[in-house]
C-alpha positions as CSV (number, residue, x, y, z in Angstrom):
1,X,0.0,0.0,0.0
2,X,1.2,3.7,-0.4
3,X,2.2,5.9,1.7
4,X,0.1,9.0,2.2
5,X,1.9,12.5,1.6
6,X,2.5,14.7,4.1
7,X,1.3,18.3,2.6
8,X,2.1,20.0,5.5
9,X,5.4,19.1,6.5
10,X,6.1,19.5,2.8
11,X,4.8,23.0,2.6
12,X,6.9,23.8,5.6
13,X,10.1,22.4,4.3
14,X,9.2,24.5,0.9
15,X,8.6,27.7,2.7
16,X,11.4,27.1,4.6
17,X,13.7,26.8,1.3
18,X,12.4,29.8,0.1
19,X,13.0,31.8,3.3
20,X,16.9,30.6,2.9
21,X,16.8,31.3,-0.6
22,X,15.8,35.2,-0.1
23,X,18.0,35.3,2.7
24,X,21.0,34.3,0.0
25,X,19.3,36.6,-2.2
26,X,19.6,39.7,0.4
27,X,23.0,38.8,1.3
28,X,24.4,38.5,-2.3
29,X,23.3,42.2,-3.0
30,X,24.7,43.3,0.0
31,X,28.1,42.0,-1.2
32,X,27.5,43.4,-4.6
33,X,26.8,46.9,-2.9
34,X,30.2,46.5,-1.2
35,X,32.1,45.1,-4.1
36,X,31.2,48.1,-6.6
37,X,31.8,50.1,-4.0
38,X,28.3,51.7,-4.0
39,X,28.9,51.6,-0.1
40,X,30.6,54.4,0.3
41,X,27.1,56.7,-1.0
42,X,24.7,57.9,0.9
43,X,21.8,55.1,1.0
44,X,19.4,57.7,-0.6
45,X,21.8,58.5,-3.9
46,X,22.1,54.1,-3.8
47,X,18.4,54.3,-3.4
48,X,17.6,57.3,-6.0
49,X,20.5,55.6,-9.0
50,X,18.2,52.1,-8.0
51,X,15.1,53.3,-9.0
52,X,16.6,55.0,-12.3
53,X,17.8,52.1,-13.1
54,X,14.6,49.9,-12.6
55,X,12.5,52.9,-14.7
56,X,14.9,53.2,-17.5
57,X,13.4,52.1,-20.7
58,X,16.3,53.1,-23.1
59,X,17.5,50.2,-24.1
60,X,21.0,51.3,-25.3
61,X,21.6,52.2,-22.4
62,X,20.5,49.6,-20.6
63,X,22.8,47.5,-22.8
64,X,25.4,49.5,-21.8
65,X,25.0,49.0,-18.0
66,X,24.7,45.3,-18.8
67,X,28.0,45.2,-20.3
68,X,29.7,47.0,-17.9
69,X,28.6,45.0,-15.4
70,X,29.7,42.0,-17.2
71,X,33.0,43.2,-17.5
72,X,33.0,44.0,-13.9
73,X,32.1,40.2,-13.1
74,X,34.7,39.1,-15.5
75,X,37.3,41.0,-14.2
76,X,36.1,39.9,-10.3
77,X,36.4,36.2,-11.3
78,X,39.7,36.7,-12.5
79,X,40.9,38.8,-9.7
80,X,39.6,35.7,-7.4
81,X,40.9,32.9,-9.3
82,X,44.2,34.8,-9.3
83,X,43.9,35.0,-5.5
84,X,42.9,30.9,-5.0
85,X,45.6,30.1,-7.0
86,X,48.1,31.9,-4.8
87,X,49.7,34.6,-7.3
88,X,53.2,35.7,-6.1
89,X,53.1,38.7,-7.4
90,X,49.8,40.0,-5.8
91,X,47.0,42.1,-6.6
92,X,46.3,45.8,-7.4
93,X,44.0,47.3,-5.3
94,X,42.2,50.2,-6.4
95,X,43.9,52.5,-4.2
96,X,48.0,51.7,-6.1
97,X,48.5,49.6,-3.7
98,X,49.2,45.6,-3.7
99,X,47.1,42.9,-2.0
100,X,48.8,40.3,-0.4
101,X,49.1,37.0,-2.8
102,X,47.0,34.9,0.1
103,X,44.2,37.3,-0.5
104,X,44.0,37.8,3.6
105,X,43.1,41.6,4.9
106,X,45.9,43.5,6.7
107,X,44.7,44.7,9.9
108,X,44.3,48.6,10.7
């Protein structure tokens, strides 16, 4: 005979993927914020260049944006493989200076 299905311990464990999948979600952006660089603005000028960018409907421009932010993922997956695979001779940081070859944060 079959077994009957449990609906509701199935719902839960489905809402309770979702909640750890928005969770990821929130986090994610939050590191994208941080690894632009869009930290360093005011929340309301992040907020404000947001919502231009979720209202515009050129789409060269749009295009644009995408590209640019294809390079930028490009460029960050290099940076990072260069970093796992232990790169003597170190990074650039965006600031002149070097990164050390472990990828590790000096303390200030």
């Amino acid at each position: 005979m079959r077994k009957p299905r449990d609906f509701d311990s199935e719902m839960k464990a489905l809402n309770e993927r979702a909640k750890l999948l928005k969770e990821r979600k929130l986090h994610q952006l939050g590191e994208l914020v941080i690894a632009t660089g869009a930290d360093g603005l005011a929340v309301d000028a992040l907020a404000g260049a947001l919502l231009a960018a979720v209202n515009t409907k050129d789409t060269a421009t749009l295009e644009a944006w995408r590209n640019r932010g294809e390079v930028f993922f490009q460029s960050a997956s290099r940076s990072a493989a260069r970093r796992n695979r232990g790169d003597a001779r170190g990074a650039r940081t965006s600031d002149g200076g070097t990164q050390p070859a472990s990828g590790g944060a000096s303390a200030t």
